[in-house]
C-alpha positions as CSV (number, residue, x, y, z in Angstrom):
1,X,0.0,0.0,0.0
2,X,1.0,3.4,-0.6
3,X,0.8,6.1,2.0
4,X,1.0,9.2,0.1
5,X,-2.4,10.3,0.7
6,X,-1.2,14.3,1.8
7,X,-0.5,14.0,-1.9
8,X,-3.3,12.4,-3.6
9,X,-6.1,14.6,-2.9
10,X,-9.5,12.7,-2.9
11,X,-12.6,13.9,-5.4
12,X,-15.7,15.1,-3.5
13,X,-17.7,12.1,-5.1
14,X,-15.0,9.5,-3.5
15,X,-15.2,11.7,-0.4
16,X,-18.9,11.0,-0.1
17,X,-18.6,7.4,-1.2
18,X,-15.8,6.7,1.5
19,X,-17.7,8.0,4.3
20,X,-20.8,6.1,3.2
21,X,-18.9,2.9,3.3
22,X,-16.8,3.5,6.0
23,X,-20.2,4.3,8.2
24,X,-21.7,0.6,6.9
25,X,-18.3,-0.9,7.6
26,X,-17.9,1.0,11.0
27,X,-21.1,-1.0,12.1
28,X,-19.6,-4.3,11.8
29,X,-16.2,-3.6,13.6
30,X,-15.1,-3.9,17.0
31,X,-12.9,-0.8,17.5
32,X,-12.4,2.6,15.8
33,X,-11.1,2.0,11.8
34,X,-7.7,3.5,11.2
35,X,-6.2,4.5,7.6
36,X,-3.3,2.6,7.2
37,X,-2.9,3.3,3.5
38,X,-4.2,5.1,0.6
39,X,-3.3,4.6,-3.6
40,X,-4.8,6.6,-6.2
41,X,-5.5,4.3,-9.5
42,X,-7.0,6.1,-12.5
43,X,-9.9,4.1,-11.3
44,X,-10.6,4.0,-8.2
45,X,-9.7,5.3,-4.7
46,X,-7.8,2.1,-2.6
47,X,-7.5,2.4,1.2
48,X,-5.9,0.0,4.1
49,X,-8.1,0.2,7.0
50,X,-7.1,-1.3,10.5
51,X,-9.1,-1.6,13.6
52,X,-7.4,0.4,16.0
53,X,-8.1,-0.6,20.1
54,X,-6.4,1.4,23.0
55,X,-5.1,-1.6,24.4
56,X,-3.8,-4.4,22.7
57,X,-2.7,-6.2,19.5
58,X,-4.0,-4.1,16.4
59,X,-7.6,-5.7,14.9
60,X,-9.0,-6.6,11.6
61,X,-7.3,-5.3,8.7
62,X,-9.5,-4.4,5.3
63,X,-8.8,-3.0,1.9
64,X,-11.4,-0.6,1.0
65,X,-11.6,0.0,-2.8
66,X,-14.0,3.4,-3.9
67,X,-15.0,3.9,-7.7
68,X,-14.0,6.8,-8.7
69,X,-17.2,7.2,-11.6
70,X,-19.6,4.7,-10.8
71,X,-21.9,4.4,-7.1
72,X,-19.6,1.0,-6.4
73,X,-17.3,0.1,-3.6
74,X,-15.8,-2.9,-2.7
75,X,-14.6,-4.2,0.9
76,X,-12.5,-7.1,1.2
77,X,-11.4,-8.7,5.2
78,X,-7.5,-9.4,4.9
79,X,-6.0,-12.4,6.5
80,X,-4.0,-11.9,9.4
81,X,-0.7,-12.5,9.6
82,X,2.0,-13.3,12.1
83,X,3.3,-9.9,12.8
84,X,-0.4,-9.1,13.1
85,X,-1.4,-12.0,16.2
């Protein structure tokens, strides 16, 4: 993932779209969502997204990927990893 998202300024229509999905995701997670992550593809709008608790190991991990033209957004659970348990 890249992390250059100071520089890669978001559209108001994948601003909206992000805070829609990020409220439905927000519903289903156990702690607050962190951005880990952000890449700008002519396409779409890609973001790493971490469950981030006070105390304790980090939580869930997702990619978050927000259409830049059409109403679509995908959300996909990654795996955790050893460095992540």
């Amino acid at each position: 993932m890249d992390d250059r998202s100071p520089y890669d300024p978001l559209t108001q229509r994948s601003t909206r779209r992000l805070a829609r999905v990020l409220s439905a995701l927000d519903r289903h997670t156990e702690a607050p969502l962190r951005l880990r992550g952000h890449s700008n593809t002519p396409g779409a709008e890609v973001f790493e997204l971490q469950e981030e608790f006070e105390l304790g190991p980090r939580g869930r991990r997702f990619l978050l990927s927000v259409d830049k033209v059409h109403p679509d957004a995908m959300v996909v659970a990654l795996s955790a990893t050893s460095e992540d348990a």
